[in-house]
Structures are given as structure tokens and as C-alpha cells.
Legacy VTK file of the C-alpha trace (Angstrom):
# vtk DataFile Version 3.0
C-alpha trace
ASCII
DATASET POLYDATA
POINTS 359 float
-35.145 -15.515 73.813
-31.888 -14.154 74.335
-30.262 -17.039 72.357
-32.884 -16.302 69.820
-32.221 -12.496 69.362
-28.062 -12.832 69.157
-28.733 -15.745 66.475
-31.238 -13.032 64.468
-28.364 -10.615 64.729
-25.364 -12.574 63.847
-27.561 -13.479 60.833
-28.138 -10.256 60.239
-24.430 -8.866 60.754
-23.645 -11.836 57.936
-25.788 -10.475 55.688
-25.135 -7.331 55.690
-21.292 -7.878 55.621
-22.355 -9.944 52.189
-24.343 -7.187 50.980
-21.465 -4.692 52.034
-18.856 -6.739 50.037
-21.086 -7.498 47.000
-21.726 -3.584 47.090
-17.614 -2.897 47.027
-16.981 -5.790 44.313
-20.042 -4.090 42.422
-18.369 -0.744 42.843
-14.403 -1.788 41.753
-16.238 -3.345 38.857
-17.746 -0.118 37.557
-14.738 2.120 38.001
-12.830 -0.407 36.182
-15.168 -0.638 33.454
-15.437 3.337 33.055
-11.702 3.585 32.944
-11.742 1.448 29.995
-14.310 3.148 28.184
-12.437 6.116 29.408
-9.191 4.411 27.165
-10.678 3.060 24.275
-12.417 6.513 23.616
-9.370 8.496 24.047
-7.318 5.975 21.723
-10.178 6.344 19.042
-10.280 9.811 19.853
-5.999 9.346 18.767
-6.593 7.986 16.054
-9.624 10.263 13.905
-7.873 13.055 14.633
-3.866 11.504 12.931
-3.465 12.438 9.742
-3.044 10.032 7.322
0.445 10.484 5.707
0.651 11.831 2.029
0.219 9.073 -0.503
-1.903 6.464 2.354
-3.078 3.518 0.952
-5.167 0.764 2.939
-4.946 -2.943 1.589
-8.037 -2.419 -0.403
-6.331 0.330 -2.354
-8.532 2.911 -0.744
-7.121 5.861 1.002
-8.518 9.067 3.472
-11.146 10.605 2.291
-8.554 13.180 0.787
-7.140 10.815 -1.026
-7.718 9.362 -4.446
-8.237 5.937 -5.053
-5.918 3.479 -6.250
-6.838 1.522 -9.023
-6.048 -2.508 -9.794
-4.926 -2.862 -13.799
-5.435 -6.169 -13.732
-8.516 -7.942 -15.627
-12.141 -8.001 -13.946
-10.342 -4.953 -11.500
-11.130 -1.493 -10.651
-10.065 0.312 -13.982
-11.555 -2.690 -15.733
-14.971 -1.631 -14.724
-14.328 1.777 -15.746
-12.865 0.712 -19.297
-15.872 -1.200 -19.697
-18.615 1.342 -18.602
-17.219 3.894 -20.487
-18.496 4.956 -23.738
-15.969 7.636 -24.659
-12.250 7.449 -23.909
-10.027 9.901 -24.019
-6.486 9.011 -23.691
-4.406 12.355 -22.957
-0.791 13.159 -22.468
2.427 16.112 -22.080
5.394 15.027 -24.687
7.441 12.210 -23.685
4.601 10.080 -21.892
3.945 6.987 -23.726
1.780 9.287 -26.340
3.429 7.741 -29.550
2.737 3.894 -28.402
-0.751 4.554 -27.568
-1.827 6.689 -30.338
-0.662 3.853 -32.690
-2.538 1.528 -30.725
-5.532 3.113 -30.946
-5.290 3.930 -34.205
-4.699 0.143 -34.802
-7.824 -0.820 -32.023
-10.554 1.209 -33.535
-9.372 0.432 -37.159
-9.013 3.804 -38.726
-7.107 7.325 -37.625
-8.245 10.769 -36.497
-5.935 12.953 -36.892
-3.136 13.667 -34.891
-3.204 15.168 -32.173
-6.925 16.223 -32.314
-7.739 17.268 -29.051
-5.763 19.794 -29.361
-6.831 20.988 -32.654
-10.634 22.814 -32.175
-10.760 24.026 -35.577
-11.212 19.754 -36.951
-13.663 18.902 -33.739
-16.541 19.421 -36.049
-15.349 17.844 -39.218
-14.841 15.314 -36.818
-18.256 14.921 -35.298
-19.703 14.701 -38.817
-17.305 12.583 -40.318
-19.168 9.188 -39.857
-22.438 8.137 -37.945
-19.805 6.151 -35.214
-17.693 8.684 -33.644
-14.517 6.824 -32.068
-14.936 5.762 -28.546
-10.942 5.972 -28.317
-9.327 8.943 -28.720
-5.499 9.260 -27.513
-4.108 12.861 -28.211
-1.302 14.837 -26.794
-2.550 18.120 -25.838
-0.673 21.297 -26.055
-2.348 24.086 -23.608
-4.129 24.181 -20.361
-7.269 25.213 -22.474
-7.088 21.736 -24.278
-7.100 19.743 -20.531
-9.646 22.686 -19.348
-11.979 21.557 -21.994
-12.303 17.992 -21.038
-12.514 18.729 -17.515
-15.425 20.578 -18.013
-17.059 18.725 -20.494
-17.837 15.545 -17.898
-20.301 13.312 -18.261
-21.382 9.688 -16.761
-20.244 7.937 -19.814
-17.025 9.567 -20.483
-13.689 8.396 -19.009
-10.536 10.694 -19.304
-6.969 8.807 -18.785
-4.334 10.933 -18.436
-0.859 9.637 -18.758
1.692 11.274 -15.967
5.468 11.641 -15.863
7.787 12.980 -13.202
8.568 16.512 -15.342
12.397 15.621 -14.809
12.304 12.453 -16.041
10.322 13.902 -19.195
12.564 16.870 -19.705
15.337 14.896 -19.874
13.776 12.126 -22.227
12.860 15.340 -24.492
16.337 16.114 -24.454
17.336 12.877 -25.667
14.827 13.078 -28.638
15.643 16.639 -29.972
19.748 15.271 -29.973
18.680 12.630 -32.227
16.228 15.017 -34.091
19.019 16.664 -34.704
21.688 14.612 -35.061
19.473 12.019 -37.971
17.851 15.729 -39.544
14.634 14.044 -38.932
11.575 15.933 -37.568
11.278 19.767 -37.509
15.231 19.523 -38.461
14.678 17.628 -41.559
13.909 20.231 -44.621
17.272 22.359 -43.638
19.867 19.904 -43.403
22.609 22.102 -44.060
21.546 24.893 -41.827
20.908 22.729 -38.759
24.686 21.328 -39.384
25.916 24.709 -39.400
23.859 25.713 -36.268
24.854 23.458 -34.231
28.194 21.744 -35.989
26.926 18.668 -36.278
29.419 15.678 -36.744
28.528 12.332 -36.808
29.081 8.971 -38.542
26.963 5.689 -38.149
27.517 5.308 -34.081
28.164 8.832 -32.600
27.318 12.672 -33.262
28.880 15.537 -31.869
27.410 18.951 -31.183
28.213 22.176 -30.058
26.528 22.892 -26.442
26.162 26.234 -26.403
24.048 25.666 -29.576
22.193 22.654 -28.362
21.258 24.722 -24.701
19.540 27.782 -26.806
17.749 25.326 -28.451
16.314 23.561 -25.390
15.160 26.796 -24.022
13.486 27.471 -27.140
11.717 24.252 -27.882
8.121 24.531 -27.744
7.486 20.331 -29.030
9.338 18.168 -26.674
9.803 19.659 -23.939
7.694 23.112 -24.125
4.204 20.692 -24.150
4.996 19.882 -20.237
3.001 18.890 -17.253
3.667 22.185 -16.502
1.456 23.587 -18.875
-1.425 21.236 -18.289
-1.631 20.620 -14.492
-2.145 24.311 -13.293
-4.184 25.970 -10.184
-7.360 26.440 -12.905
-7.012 22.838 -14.030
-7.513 21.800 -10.498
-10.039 24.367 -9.741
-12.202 22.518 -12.630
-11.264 19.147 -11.195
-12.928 20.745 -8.091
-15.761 21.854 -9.724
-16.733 19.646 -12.247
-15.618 16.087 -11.192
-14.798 14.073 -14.291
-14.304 10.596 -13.928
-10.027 10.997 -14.519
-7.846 8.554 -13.696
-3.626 9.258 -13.584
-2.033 6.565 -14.888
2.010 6.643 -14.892
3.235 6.166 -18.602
5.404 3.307 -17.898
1.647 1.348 -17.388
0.740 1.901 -20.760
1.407 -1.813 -21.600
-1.390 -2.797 -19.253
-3.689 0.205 -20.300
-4.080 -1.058 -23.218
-4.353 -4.923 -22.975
-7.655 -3.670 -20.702
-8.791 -1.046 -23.635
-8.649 -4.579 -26.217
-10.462 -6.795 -23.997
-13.210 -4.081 -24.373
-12.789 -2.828 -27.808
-10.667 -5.222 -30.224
-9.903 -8.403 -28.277
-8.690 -9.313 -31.893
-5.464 -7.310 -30.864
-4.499 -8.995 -27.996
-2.118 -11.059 -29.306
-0.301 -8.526 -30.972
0.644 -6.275 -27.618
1.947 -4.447 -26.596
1.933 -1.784 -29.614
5.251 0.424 -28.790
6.754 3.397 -30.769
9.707 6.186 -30.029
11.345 4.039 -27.540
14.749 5.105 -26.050
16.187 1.969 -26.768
15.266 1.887 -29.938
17.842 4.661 -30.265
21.247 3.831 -30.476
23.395 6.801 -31.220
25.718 8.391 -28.966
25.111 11.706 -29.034
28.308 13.832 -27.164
28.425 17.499 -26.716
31.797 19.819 -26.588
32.395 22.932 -25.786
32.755 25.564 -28.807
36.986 26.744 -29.300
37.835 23.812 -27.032
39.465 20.703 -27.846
36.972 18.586 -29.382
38.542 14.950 -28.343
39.152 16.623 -24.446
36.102 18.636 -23.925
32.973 16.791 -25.377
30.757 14.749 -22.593
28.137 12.103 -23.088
24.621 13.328 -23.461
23.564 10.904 -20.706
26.356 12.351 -18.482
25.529 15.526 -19.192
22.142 15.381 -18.432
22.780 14.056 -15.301
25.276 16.306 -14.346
22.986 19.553 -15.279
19.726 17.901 -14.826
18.760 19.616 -11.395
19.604 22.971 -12.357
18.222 22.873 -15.522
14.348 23.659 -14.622
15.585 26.692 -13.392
18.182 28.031 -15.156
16.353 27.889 -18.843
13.372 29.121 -17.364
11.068 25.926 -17.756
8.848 26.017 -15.330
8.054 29.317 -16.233
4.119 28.347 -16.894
3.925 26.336 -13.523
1.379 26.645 -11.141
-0.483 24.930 -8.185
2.822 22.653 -7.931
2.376 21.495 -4.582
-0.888 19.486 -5.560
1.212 18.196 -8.498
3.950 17.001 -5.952
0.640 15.435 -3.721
-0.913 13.717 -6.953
2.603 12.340 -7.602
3.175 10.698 -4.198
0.107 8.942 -4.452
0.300 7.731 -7.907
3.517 6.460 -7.467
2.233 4.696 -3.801
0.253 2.787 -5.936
0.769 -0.802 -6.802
-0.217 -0.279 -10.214
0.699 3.429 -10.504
-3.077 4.047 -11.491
-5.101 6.775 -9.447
-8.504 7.769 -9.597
-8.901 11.506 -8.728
-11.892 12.985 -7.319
-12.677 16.347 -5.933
-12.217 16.028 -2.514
-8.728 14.438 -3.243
-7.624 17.975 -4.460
-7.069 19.698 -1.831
LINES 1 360
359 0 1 2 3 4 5 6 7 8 9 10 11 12 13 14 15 16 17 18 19 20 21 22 23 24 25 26 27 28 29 30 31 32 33 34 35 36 37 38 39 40 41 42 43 44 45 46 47 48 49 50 51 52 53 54 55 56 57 58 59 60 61 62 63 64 65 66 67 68 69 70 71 72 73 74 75 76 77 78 79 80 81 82 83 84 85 86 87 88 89 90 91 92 93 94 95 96 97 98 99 100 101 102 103 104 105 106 107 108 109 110 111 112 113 114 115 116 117 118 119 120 121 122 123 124 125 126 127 128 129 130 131 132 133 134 135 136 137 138 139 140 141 142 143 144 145 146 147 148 149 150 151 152 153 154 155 156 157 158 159 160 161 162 163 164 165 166 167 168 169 170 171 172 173 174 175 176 177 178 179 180 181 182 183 184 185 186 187 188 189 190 191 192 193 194 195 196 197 198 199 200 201 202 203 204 205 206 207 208 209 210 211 212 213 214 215 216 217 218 219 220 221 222 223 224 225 226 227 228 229 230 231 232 233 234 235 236 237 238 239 240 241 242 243 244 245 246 247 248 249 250 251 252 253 254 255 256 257 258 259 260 261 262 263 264 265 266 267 268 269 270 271 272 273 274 275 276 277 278 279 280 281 282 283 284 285 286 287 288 289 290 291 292 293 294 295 296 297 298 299 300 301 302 303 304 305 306 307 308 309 310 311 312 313 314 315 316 317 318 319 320 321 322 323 324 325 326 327 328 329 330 331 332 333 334 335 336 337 338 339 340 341 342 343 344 345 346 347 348 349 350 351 352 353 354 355 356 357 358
């Protein structure tokens, strides 16, 4: 019996030390577990809270929900889809922003001309909608005013896509610039029914390769343009013209004017696939322009004292904004500076905007 009873209990003291080590293994296994659900949640914790930098882009073009949404120019893509849903397009624009090339593609596409500028002309809208039984379902105007952009905006609609053609305002000013020295220089333009007036203003003196003019004159008369470079970004991207993106969500896409070439091989696929053969359609180019425009100081020597344009502009170009005033209709800037850095993030420079991306 005695044998019996210390074999029951050595049995017993084996099982238990097997139930006392399976209990301990059990128990190291469950801490360890709960530490790592402990980690992962505080790493996923880490990472919804990080903000995503300004101008984030994932791989499938897609960015924070505070973002807009990058858009593939390429055939059968994202702005494909869009070009082809779309039964009214209006292709809008500041100065200096690949207007000229796609108005005179459009013109070309849809086989007969509006006129120009006609978004920004209210008084022809209705001659316009009564014209012909088939209203134009391309329309590519630069517009003038914040009202013109305002009255897009708030005219949206399921079947209406608004392109709007962007350019760093620095870039544009100084591309303005550039056109009003010709302007004047080849009396073309608003400078070409006073010929001898405009020489006299601004002592014009050129031959078949270079023009001189006075600066003093040509500076007054960049403060004072209201064409080139008075129809700016400034004027047209403002805190209400956000407010109505806010508020009435139109399908707008920012496209960066140096994509214009792909813009509109999309736009012909869709609407005159005749055409694409013949692209791109291009017109005011820069170098297109070949003369040398220098400027010199009045009651200075003239062979000493006169500078190339180009030099010039980049000499003066940051304190220019400021020191003629022209940014004087600028508002909401910062969300300007935000659209910008992700427009220009994208591969194809092409950015769908939506509400919640203007924050």
C-alpha cells in the first residue's frame, strides 16, 4: 500500500509540475502577444495621426484626403475619362498661359470660332446661346475678373468640365514682360495705331535684330498694363473663388500650361480625331520671337548703360511684385502656394481639385 500511495503521488507531483509549466508557457505567451498588439496599435496609432506633407502623392496618384488628385494625361487615363464624359468644356486661363495655342486649337477642333475671349464678355452669352441649335462643347477663353471664374464655379453641373490652365505668377509676369517689349518694339497690338507716339514715349530704336528703350518709360508702363500682365492669377484665384470651390464643387481640374500639348491630343481623340495629325496647334511662342530687346537708362550713355531684357528681368524679377504694386488684387495666397505644390508634385502637372482639398 505504501508503495502504492508514493507511486499515486509522484504521479501526481508530475502532473501537476506539467500543468504548472504548461500554465507559465501559456502565460509568457499571452504577455508576449499583448505587447505586440500593444506595438502595432501604437505604430498605427503613429502613423493616422502624421501629416501627410504638402503636395503627397501615393503611387496611384491619389493623395490625403486633403489633397487633390493627380491626374494621368495619357490616353484611356484619369483626365481621359473626364474629357470623354464631359459634355461642355471650358478651357480657362490668366495672360501668358498657353491661352493663344489653345484657343486656335479649338477654334480649329470644333470647326468654327466664338468670339474671343467670350467668357469674359456677358453682354454676347446670349447671342451666343441662340446662335445655332449646337452650342460648342469647347470653349477656351481667357478671363479677365474674379466674377468671370466666379461664374463658372457656380454654375456646376455633372456634365460640365472646367480646365483651368495655371502658371507660377513670376514666371507669367515676366513672360508678359517679354510680350509688351516686343508689342512695343514691332508697334503691333494696342501700340500699333500710334506709331509715332509710342516711339516718342518710350524712344524706341531698333533695326531688324535689336530695339532699345528707355526704362524709366518701359517700368510706368508695366505698372500700368491691364492686358498682359494686369489679367493675373492674382485676379482670378482669390479667398471668394475658393469659398465657391468650397461650396459648389465643380468638376475643375489645374492643369500647368506647359501640358497644353497633351490637353489637347486628349480633347481630339474625343472631338476631332481628324486633327491629330496636325498637333500640336501652337501660337505666341517665345521662341518664335527673336528680337533683342535692351533697355538704358534715360541721360546715360546709351552703348554703357543699356542691359538685356532677359538680364534685366532677372535681375529685378523678385522685387518687382512688390515694388509696382502687382499683387495688389491678391488674396487667399497661401492656398494658391498649396494648389501649386501639388500641381507641380504631379507627374503630369494635372490636378483635380475638390472641396475638401481647399483647405
Amino acid at each position: 500500500n505504501n508503495i502504492m500511495m508514493i507511486t499515486k503521488l509522484s504521479h501526481f507531483n508530475s502532473a501537476w509540475k506539467l500543468a504548472a509549466v504548461t500554465i507559465v508557457v501559456l502565460l509568457v505567451s499571452v504577455t508576449m502577444m499583448l505587447q505586440s498588439l500593444s506595438l502595432g496599435f501604437n505604430k498605427t496609432k503613429d502613423v493616422q495621426i502624421k501629416d501627410a506633407p504638402v503636395g503627397f502623392v501615393d503611387a496611384n496618384g491619389s493623395g490625403s484626403d486633403s489633397s487633390g488628385q493627380c491626374l494621368d494625361l495619357d490616353s484611356n487615363q484619369d483626365m481621359d475619362s473626364l474629357v470623354a464624359n464631359a459634355r461642355q468644356i471650358f478651357i480657362t486661363m490668366p495672360a501668358k498661359a498657353g491661352g493663344s495655342s489653345m484657343k486656335d486649337f479649338t477654334k480649329l477642333c470644333m470647326k468654327r470660332a466664338v468670339h474671343d475671349n467670350i467668357l469674359s464678355r456677358e453682354g454676347l452669352w446670349k447671342d451666343y446661346l441662340v446662335d445655332s441649335l449646337h452650342v460648342q462643347s469647347i470653349i477656351a477663353s481667357h478671363l479677365y475678373r474674379e466674377a468671370d471664374f466666379l461664374r463658372l464655379v457656380n454654375s456646376p453641373s455633372r456634365e460640365t468640365l472646367m480646365i483651368h490652365t495655371h502658371r507660377e505668377e513670376r514666371s507669367r509676369v515676366a513672360s508678359a514682360v517679354k510680350q509688351i517689349a516686343q508689342s512695343i518694339c514691332g508697334f503691333t497690338g494696342q501700340y500699333s495705331n500710334q506709331k509715332q507716339t509710342v516711339a516718342t514715349k518710350f524712344n524706341v530704336r531698333n533695326n531688324n535684330t535689336h530695339c532699345i528703350l528707355d526704362e524709366g518709360s518701359f517700368v510706368n508702363e508695366i505698372t500700368a498694363n491691364s492686358a498682359e500682365v494686369g489679367i493675373s492669377t492674382h485676379r482670378l484665384l482669390t479667398c471668394q473663388s475658393y469659398k465657391a470651390i468650397q461650396e459648389s464643387a465643380p468638376q475643375l481640374v489645374f492643369l500647368h500650361y506647359k501640358q497644353v500639348d497633351k490637353l489637347q491630343k486628349l480633347l481630339a481623340k474625343h472631338h476631332c480625331p481628324e486633327m491629330l495629325d496636325e498637333l500640336p496647334i501652337r501660337a505666341n511662342m517665345a521662341e518664335d520671337k527673336s528680337l533683342k530687346v535692351l533697355l538704358h537708362k534715360k541721360g546715360t550713355d546709351e552703348a554703357r548703360n543699356s542691359v538685356d531684357l532677359e538680364e534685366w528681368l532677372h535681375a529685378k524679377g523678385p522685387a518687382m511684385e512688390w515694388t509696382l504694386k502687382l499683387s495688389r488684387d491678391a488674396s487667399c495666397q497661401a492656398k494658391t502656394f498649396h494648389m501649386e505644390d501639388e500641381l507641380f508634385a504631379c507627374p503630369d502637372e494635372t490636378l483635380r481639385v475638390t472641396s475638401a482639398s481647399i483647405d
